[in-house]
N, C-alpha and C positions, 0 to 999 in steps of 0.2 A: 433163377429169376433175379435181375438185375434192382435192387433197391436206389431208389432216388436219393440223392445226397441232398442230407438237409440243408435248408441256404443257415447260414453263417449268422450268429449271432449279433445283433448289433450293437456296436458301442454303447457301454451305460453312459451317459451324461454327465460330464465332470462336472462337482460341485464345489463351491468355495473363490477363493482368488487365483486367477489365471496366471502360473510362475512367470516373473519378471525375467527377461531375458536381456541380455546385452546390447545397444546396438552396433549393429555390421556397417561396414564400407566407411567413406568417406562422413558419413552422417551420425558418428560415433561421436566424435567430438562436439559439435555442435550440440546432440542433444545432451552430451553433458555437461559443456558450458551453457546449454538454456536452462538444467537443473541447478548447475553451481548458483548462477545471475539470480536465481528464485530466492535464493538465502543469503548469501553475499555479494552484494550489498541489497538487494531488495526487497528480502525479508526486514534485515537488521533497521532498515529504513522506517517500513512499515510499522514494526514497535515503536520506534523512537518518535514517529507520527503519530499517532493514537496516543502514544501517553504522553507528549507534549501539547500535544490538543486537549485532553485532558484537563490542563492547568484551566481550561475555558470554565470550568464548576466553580471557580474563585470567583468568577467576576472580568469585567473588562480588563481593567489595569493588571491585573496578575495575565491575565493570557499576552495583553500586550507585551511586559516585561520578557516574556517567555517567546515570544516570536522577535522582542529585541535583540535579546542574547543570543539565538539562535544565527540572526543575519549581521551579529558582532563576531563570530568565528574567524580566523584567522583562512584567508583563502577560501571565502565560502564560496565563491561563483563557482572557483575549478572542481569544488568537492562536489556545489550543486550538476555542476554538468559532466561530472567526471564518472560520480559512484551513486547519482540519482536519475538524470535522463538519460540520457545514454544506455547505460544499461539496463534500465525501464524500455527503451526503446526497443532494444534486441529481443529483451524476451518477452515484448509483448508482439511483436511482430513474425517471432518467429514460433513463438504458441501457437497464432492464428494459422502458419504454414503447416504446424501437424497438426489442427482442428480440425481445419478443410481438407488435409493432403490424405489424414486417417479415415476409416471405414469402421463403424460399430456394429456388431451383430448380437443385440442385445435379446431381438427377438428371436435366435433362434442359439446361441449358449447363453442360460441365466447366470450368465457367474457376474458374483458382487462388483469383483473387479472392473466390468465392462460398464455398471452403473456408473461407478465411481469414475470413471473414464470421461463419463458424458458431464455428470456433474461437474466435473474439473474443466472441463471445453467449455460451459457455457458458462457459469462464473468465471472463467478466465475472460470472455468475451465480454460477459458486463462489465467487471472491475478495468478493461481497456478503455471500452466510451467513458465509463465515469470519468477515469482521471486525467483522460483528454480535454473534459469540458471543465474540470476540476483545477489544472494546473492554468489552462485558458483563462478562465474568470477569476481566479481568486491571485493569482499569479502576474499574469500579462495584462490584464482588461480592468478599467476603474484604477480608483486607486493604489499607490504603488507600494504596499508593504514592508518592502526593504527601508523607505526612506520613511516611511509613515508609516509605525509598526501600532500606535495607537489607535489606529481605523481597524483593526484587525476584527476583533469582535464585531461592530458596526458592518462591516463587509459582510460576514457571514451571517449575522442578523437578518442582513436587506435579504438575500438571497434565501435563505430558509422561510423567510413570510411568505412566500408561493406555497402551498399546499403538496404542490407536485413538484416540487425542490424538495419538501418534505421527503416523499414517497422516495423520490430517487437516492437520496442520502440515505434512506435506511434499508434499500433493496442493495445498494452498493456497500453499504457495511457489511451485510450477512456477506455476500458474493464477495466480497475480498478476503475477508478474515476466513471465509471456508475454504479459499482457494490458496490461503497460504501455510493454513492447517494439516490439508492433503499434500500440499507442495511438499510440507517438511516428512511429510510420512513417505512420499515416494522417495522423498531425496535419499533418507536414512535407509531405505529398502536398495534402490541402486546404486549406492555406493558400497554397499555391504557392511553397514554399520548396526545393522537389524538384520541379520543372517537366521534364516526358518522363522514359520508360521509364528510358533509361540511369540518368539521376538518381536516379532511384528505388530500382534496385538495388543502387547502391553504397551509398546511405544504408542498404539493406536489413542489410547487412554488418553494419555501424553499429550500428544498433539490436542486432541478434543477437547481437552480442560485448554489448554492454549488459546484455543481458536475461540473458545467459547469467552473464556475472558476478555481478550482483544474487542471481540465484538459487542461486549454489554460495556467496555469502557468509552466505544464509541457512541454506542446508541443514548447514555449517561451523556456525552458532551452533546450529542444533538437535543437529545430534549433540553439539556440545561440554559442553552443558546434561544431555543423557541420560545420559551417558559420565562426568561428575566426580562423586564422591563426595557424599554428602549433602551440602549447604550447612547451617549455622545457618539458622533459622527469622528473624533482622535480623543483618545484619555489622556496621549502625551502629545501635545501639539507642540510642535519643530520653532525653536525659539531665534525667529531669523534677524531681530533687529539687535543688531550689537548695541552694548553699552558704551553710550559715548561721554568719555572722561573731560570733567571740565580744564580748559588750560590755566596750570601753574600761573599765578601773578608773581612776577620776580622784580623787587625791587628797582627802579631806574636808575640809581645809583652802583648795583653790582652787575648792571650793567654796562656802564662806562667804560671804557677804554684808561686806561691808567697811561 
């Protein structure tokens, strides 16, 4: 008597992070220059913005100082559009292409990895519109920074009195600093600098105390900003009218023709 073959076992359900894998073809590169651009220069950027904003807990005149010296650097326009838009641009442009271009199936493998996946896609999304309307207004729109580094404070002032300028500054804090936290964790994973699980989780620490401080030194400069007293509208106002030297009285005599 012929016995029925039993149907086949079904896969147990893999649990934990889904192994990182290389990418293939022509799109190899790219996604590695879009992880390289996440850290150099737009990582290094992002510290140096947070704790130069920072200085904003001093008071007006110190943050002014401090957006002086910043836009007194030697070649700043080339560095600003060379190693800050620019490559802001690429990888924020080309994030949004594997956002939409990927597929999540979150609902049907629970692996952490595929959260993390999502979380990274839609903080990546917010931290884009911010700093579009971020670099627009604070940047290109009102007064001009570079030449009038004394309005700096007063600028951010006016703009944070909105309630819902409030909100969005501090929804785009947590959304950046978490998005550059996981950045450096995936980076260290795909370039094999974090090679196995274990490695992986201790860097995890790592990044999270990073991300974590980044973000309480900004949300520290936001409230600091809401919370001081009106600023002056420049703390260093631009001192246009030269001093005009009175002219020398010289003698009528040594002036004569001999």
């Amino acid at each position: 008597m012929a016995t029925a073959t039993p149907p086949a076992p079904s896969a147990a359900p893999i649990r934990g992070v889904q192994p990182l894998r290389a990418g293939e073809g022509h799109s190899f590169f790219w996604h590695k220059l879009h992880s390289l651009t996440g850290i150099v220069p737009i990582g290094a950027f992002l510290i140096e913005h947070i704790v130069s904003n920072f200085e904003i807990v001093n008071g007006p005149l110190a943050y002014a100082k401090q957006v002086l010296f910043l836009n007194s650097l030697p070649l700043v326009r080339v560095l600003e559009w060379g190693l800050i838009f620019i490559p802001l641009a690429f990888h924020a442009l080309y994030g949004l292409f594997i956002a939409f271009r990927g597929r999540t199936n979150v609902n049907v493998y629970p692996w952490a990895g595929n959260w993390m996946y999502i979380s990274q896609r839609v903080t990546g999304i917010i931290a884009f519109l911010y700093i579009i309307q971020h670099v627009l207004r604070q940047r290109f729109m009102g007064v001009s920074l570079p030449e009038h580094p004394g309005a700096a404070f007063a600028k951010v002032q006016h703009e944070l009195s909105n309630p819902w300028m409030i909100a969005i500054y501090v929804i785009a804090m947590i959304a950046t600093t978490w998005h550059f936290a996981y950045g450096i964790w995936l980076f260290a994973a795909k370039w094999g600098i974090t090679p196995g699980e274990k490695a992986r989780k201790t860097f995890g620490y790592v990044c999270a105390v990073v991300g974590i401080a980044l973000c309480l030194m900004g949300l520290v400069s936001i409230y600091a900003v809401v919370t001081a007293p009106p600023a002056p509208e420049d703390v260093m106002p631009t001192q246009t009218a030269k001093m005009t030297l009175p002219t020398p009285m010289i003698p009528s005599h040594l002036g004569e023709a001999r």
